[in-house]
C-alpha positions in Angstrom: -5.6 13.2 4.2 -8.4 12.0 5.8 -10.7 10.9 2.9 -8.4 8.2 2.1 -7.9 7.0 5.4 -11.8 6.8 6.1 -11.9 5.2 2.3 -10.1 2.6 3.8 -11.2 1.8 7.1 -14.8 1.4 5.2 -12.9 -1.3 3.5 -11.6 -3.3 6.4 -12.5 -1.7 10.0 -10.7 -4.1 12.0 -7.5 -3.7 10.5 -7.4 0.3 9.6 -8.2 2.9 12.0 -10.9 4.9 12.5 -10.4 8.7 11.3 -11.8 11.3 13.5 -12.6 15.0 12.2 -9.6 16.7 10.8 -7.5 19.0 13.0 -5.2 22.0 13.1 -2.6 22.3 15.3 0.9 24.7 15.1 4.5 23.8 15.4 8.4 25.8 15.1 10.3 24.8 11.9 13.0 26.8 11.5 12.0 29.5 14.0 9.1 30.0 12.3 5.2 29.1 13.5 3.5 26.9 11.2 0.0 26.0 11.0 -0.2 22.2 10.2 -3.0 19.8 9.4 -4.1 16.7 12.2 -5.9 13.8 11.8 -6.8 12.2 14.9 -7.5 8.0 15.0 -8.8 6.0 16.9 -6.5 4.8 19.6 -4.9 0.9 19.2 -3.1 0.0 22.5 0.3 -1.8 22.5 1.2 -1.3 18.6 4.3 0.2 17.7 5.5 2.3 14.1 6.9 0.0 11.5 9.8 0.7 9.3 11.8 -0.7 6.4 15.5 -1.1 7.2 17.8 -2.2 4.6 18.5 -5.8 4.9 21.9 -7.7 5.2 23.0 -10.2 2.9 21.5 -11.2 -0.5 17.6 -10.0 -0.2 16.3 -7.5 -2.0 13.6 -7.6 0.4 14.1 -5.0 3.4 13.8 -5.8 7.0 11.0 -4.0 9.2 11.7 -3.1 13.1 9.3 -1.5 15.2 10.4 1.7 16.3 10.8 2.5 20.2 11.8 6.0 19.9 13.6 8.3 17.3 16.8 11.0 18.3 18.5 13.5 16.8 22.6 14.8 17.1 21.6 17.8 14.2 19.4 18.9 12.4 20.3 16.2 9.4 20.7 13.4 11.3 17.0 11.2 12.1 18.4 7.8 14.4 15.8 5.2 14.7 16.1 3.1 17.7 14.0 -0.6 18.1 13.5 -4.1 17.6 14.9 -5.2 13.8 12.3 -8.3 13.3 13.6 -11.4 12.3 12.8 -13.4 8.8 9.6 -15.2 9.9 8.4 -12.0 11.6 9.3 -10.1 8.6 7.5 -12.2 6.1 4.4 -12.2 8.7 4.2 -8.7 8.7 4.9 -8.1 5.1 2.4 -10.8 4.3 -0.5 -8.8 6.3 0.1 -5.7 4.7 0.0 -7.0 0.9 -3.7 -8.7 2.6 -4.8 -4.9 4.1 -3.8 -3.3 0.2 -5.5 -5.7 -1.2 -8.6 -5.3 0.6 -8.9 -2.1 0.9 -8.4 -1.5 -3.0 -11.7 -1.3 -4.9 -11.2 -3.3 -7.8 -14.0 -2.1 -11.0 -13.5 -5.3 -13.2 -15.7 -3.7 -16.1 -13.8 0.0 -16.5 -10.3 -1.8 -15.5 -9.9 0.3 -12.9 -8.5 -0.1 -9.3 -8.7 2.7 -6.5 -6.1 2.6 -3.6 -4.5 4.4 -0.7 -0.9 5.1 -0.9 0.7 4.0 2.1 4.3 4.6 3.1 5.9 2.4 5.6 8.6 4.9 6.6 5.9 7.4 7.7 4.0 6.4 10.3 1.4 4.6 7.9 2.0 1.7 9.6 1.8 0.0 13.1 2.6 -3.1 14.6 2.4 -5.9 17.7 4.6 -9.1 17.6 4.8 -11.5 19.9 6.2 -15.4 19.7 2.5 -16.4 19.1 1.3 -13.7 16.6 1.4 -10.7 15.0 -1.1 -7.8 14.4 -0.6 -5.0 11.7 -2.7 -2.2 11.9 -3.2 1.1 9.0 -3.2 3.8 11.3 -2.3 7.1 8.1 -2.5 7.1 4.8 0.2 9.3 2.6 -2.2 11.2 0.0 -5.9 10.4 -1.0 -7.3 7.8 -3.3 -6.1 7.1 -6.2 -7.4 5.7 -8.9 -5.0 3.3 -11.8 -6.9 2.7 -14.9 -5.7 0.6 -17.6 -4.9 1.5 -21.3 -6.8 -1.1 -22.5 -9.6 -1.3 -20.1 -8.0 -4.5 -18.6 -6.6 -5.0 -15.0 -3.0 -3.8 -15.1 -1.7 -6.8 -13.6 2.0 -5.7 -14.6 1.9 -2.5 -13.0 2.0 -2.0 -9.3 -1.2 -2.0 -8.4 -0.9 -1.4 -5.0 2.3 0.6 -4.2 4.2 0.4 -0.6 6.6 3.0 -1.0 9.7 2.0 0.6 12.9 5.3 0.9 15.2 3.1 2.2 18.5 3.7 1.8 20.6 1.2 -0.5 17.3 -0.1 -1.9 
């Protein structure tokens, strides 16, 4: 968990935070005390958690809101409340991100080979501030370590994803 995450803020510091030393901490799931992993960052005022909402209309392309708080009526149940972005703010943000993958992927042009982080949008990965001026998307987690695509024929894989966002949206 946190070898990827330090993989990538050697990559870009300014836009992925800085991984402190790996924590354990405890927590109730179903009645039961569990021992879970923590991996404390470096704190970056004023952003908040992006997610992927399914969009209205035509676009396969999902919306993104910034998340204020989540709530709960069950146990099955996860409501999201916040701020749905609109188009320009949308394509800002999701134009930043595709910049952060790209340079934090480690591109070997002579093996064909390109090492990423995975990076889920619906799990916290990724934080944001917008404003009518600007907007500023930060890396704060990384889902998994580093991984590494290499191509069959020792090429870039330029058809494959290179550089996967996993989106669970529902009703994409």
């Amino acid at each position: 968990m946190g070898e990827a995450l330090r993989f990538a803020h050697d990559r870009l510091p300014e836009q992925v935070a800085r991984a402190e030393a790996m924590a354990s901490g405890c927590t109730t799931v179903f009645g039961r005390s569990v021992s879970i992993p923590i991996l404390p960052v470096a704190y970056v005022p004023d952003l908040q958690e992006v997610h992927a909402v399914a969009r209205v209309g035509e676009s396969p392309t999902p919306d993104l809101m910034l998340v204020s708080s989540f709530h709960s009526d069950d146990l099955a149940t996860l409501h999201v409340k916040g701020k749905r972005l609109d188009e320009r703010e949308c394509d800002a943000l999701w134009s930043d991100l595709v910049k952060q993958l790209t340079g934090i992927a480690r591109f070997d042009w002579t093996r064909g080979t390109v090492e990423h982080c995975r990076i889920e949008i619906n799990d916290g990965d990724v934080m944001a501030r917008v404003s009518p001026d600007a907007t500023e998307l930060r890396i704060v987690a990384t889902s998994g370590g580093v991984h590494t695509m290499r191509s069959a024929t020792g090429r870039m894989p330029w058809r494959s994803s290179a550089l996967p966002v996993t989106m669970r949206v529902a009703g994409i």
